[in-house]
C-alpha positions in Angstrom: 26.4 22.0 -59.7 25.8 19.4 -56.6 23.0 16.8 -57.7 20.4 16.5 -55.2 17.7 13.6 -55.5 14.2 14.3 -54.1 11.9 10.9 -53.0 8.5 12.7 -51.9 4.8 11.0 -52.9 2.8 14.2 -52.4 3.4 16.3 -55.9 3.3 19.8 -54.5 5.6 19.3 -52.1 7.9 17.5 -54.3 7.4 20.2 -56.9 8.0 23.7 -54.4 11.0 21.4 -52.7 12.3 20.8 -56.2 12.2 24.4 -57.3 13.7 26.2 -54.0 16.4 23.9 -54.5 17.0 24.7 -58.5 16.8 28.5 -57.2 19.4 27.8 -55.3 21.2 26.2 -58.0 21.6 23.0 -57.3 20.7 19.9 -60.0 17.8 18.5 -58.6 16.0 14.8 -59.9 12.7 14.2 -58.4 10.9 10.8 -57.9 7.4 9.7 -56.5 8.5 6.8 -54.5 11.1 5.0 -53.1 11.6 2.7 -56.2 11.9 4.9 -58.4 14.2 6.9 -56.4 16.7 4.0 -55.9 16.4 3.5 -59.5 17.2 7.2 -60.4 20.1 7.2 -57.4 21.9 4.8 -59.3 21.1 6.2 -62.6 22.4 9.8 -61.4 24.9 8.9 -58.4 23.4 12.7 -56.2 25.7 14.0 -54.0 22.7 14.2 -51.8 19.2 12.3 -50.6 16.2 14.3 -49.8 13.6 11.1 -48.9 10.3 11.4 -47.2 9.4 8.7 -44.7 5.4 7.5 -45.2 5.5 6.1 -49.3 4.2 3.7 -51.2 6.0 0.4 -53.0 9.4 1.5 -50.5 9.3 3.7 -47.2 11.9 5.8 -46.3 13.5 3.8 -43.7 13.7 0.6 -46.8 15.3 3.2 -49.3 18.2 4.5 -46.5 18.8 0.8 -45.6 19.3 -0.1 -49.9 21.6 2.6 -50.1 24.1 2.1 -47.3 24.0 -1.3 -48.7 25.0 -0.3 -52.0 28.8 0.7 -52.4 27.8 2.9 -55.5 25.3 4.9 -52.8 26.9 4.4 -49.6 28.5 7.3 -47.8 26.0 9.6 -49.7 24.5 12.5 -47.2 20.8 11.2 -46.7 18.4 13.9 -45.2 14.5 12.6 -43.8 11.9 14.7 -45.0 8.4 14.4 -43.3 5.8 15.2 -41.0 6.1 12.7 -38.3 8.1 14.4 -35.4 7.5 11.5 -33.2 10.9 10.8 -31.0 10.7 7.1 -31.6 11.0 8.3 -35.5 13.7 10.8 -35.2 15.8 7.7 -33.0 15.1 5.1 -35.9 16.1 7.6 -38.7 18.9 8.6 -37.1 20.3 4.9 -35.6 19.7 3.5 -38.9 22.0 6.3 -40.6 20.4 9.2 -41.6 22.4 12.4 -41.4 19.7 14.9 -40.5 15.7 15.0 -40.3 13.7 18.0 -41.3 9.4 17.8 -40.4 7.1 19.4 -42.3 6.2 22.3 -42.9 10.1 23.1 -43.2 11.1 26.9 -44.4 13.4 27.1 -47.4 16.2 28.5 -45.2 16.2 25.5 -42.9 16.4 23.0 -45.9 18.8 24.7 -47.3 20.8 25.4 -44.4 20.8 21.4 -43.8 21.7 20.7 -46.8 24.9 22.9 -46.9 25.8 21.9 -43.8 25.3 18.0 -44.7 27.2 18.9 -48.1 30.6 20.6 -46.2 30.8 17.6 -44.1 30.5 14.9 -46.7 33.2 17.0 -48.5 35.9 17.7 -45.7 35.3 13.8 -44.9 35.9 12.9 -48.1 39.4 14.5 -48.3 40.3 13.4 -44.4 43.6 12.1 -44.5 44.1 7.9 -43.8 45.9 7.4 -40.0 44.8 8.0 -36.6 45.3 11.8 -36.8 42.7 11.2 -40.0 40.2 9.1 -37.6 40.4 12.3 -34.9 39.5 14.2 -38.0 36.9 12.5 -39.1 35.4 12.4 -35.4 35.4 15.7 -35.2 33.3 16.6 -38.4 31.0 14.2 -38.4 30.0 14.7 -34.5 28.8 12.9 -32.3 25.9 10.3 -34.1 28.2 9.8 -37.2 31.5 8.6 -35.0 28.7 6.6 -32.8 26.8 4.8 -35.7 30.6 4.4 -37.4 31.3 2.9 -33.8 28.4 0.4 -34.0 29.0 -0.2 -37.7 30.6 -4.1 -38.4 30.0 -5.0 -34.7 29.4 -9.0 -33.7 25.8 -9.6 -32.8 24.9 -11.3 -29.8 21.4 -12.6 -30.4 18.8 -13.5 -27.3 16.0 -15.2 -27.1 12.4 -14.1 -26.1 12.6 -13.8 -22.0 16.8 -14.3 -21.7 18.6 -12.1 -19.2 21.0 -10.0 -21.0 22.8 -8.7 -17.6 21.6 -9.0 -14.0 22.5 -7.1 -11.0 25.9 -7.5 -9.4 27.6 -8.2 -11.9 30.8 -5.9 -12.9 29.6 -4.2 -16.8 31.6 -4.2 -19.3 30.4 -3.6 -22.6 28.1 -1.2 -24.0 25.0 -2.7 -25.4 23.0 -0.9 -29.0 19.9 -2.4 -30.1 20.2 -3.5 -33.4 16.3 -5.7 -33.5 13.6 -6.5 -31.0 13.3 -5.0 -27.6 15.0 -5.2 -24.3 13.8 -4.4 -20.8 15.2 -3.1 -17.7 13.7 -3.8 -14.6 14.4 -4.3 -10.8 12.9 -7.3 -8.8 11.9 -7.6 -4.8 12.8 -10.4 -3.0 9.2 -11.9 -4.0 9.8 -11.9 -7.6 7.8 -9.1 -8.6 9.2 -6.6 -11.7 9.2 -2.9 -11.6 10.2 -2.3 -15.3 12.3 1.0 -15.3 12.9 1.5 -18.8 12.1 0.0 -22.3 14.6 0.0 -25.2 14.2 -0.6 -28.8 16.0 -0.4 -32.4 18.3 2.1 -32.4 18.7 2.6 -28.1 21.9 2.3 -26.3 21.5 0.4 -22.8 24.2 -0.3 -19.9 26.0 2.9 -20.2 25.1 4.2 -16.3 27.4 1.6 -14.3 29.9 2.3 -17.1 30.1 6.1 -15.8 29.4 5.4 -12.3 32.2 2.5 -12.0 29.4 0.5 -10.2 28.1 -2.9 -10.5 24.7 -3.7 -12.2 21.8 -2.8 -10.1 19.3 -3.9 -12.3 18.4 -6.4 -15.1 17.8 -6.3 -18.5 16.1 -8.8 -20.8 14.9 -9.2 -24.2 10.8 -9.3 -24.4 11.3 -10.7 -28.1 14.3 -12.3 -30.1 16.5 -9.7 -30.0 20.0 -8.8 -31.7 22.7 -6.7 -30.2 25.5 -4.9 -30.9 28.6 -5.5 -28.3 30.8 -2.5 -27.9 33.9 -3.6 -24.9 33.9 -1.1 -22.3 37.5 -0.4 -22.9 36.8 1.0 -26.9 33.6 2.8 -25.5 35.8 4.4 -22.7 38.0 5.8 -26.0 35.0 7.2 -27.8 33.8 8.8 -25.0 37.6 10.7 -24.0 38.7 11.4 -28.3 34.5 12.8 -28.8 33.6 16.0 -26.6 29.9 15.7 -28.9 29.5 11.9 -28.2 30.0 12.4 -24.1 27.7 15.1 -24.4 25.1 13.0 -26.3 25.5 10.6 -23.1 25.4 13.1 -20.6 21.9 14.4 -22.1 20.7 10.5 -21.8 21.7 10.4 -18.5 19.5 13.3 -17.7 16.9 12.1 -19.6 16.8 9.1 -17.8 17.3 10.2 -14.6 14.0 12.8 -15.4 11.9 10.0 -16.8 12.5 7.7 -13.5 11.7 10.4 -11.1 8.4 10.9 -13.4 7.9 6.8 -13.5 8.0 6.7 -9.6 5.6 9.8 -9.1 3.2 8.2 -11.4 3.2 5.2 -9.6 3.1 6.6 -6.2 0.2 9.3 -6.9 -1.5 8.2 -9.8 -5.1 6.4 -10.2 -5.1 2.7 -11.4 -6.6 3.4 -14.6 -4.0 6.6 -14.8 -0.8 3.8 -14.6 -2.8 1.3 -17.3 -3.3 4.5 -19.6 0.3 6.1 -19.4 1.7 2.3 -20.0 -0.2 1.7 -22.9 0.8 5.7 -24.2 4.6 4.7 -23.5 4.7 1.6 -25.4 3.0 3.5 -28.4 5.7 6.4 -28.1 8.6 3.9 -27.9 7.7 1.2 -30.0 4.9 2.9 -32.6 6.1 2.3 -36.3 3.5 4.9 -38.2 0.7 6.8 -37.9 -1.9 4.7 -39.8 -3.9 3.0 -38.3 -3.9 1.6 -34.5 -0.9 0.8 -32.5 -0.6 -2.9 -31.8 1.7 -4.9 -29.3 1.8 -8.3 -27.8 2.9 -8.2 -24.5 2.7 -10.5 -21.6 0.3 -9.0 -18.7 2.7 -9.4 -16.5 5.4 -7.3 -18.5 2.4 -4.9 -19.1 1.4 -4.7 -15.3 5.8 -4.2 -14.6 5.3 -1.1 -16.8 2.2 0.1 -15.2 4.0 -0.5 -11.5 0.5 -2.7 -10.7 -0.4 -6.1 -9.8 -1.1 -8.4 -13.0 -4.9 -9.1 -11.7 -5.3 -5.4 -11.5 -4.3 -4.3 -14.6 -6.2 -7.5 -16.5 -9.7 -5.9 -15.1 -8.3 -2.3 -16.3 -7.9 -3.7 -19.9 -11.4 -5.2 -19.6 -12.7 -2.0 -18.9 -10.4 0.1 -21.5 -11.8 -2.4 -23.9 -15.1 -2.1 -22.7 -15.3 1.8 -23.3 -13.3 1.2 -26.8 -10.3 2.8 -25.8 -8.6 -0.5 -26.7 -9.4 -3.8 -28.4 -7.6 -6.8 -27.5 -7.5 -10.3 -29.7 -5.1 -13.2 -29.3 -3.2 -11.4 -26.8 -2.6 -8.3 -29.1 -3.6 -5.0 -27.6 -4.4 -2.5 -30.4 -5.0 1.4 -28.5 -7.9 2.9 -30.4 -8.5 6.1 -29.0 -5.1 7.5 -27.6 -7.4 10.6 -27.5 -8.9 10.0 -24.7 -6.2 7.7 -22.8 -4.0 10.9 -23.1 -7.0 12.8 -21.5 -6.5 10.9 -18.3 -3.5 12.0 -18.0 -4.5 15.5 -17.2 
């Protein structure tokens, strides 16, 4: 029978998850919170990790991070279970490791399907033969986030400080940047100085991979809007991925799209929308990108003039915007932090 180890806080679901899982005859070992459940994972070695995100003494995201640490844990299939559906979740999960995320409610045939599937690939890994033949192998079961995250795995960090360029246009690219802490920008300038901020990256985002395809030079800039650290990957090793991994090309073919949709959107907005309109959908983008949970307010320092680079507005504008938003309550603002708190109703002005 395979062992499976459940880390869930709220007792019924724990208990049904539990007893699906025993009807499906597998050894299950429950715990309430993430301490417990790296206790019992050492105790009981599972062949697999069920772990819910939100808990007490250890979150999700803290027991994943302990057990790729741990060489009597690592490699172990490690499946998120938990409500929040949230992209900027599903990207942190799965840069940080995880092997699959399942939201809640969840039907017993898609947990169990997962966890199958999760359990047949640990297995064929495990019996992959050493060599380069073995390494195609293993590319091709794990797919495309497991040969990327093995890719990224061991990298030297580059580390910049708060406001350092980490490319800027012209220049020839030639390495493939992943964020491993902080946040990077990437924005254009006009001859006057003044940002347009294109796209915001945070843990667990690739950046730098467009002039890589196109062959071009840079024709933007990127820097970090905190200390940041950074994994390097050489454009020639990326270049290898990319031809030996039909699922990892395909992962940055969809990101291409992605971004090529969310700049056409970007530019609309700022074209056609109201003042307040820009000032809201910045303040909803940072949340999506960089929110870490669902209690309480979002918070973020950021200059006004990275703010106002987001919102494609002059600084003085948006500073009399925030006034207002706080003002009607929609956000409160102390020591430079800006905490939304009622994303209700900025999300309303967006209709």
């Amino acid at each position: 029978m395979k062992k499976i180890l459940i880390i869930e806080d709220n007792q019924s679901i724990r208990e049904n998850t539990a007893e699906i899982l025993e009807l499906a005859n597998y050894q299950v070992t429950t715990a309430v919170n993430g301490k417990t459940g790296i206790e019992h994972a050492l105790e009981t070695i599972p062949d697999l990790i069920i772990c819910d995100i939100m808990m007490p003494e250890l979150d999700g995201f803290g027991v994943l991070n302990i057990v790729q640490r741990n060489p009597a844990l690592n490699g172990i299939p490690f499946i998120f279970l938990t409500a929040r559906a949230e992209s900027i979740d599903i990207r942190r999960g799965m840069g940080l490791g995880a092997d699959d995320y399942i939201t809640k409610p969840f039907s017993p045939t898609d947990l169990l399907n997962s966890i199958e599937s999760r359990l047949k690939k640990a297995e064929k890994i495990k019996h992959t033969p050493p060599g380069i033949d073995g390494v195609d192998e293993l590319h091709h079961i794990a797919g495309g986030d497991a040969a990327l995250l093995s890719f990224v795995k061991g990298r030297s960090i580059d580390k910049f400080k708060k406001k350092q360029l980490i490319y800027s246009e012209g220049n020839h690219p030639i390495r493939l940047f992943y964020v491993q802490k902080g946040k990077v920008k990437i924005f254009v300038s006009n001859n006057e100085g003044k940002e347009l901020i294109v796209s915001l990256c945070g843990v667990g985002d690739f950046f730098g991979y467009t002039p890589l395809f196109e062959e071009t030079l840079y024709k933007d800039k990127a820097a970090a809007m905190e200390d940041t650290e950074l994994a390097i990957i050489p454009k020639h090793e990326f270049e290898e991925l990319m031809r030996i991994n039909r699922e990892v090309a395909q992962k940055f073919i969809r990101l291409l799209a992605r971004d090529v949709a969310d700049k056409e959107q970007h530019l609309l907005n700022i074209a056609y929308d109201s003042l307040r309109k820009k000032v809201a959908d910045a303040l909803l983008k940072l949340q999506n990108k960089y929110g870490e949970n669902d209690h309480g307010n979002f918070s973020i320092n950021i200059s006004r003039e990275n703010l106002a680079a987001v919102a494609g507005t002059a600084t003085e504008s948006l500073i009399r915007t925030l006034s207002d938003f706080k003002n009607e309550k929609l956000i409160d603002i102390k020591d430079s932090i800006i905490s939304i708190t009622d994303s209700t109703r900025l999300k309303r002005m967006l209709n």
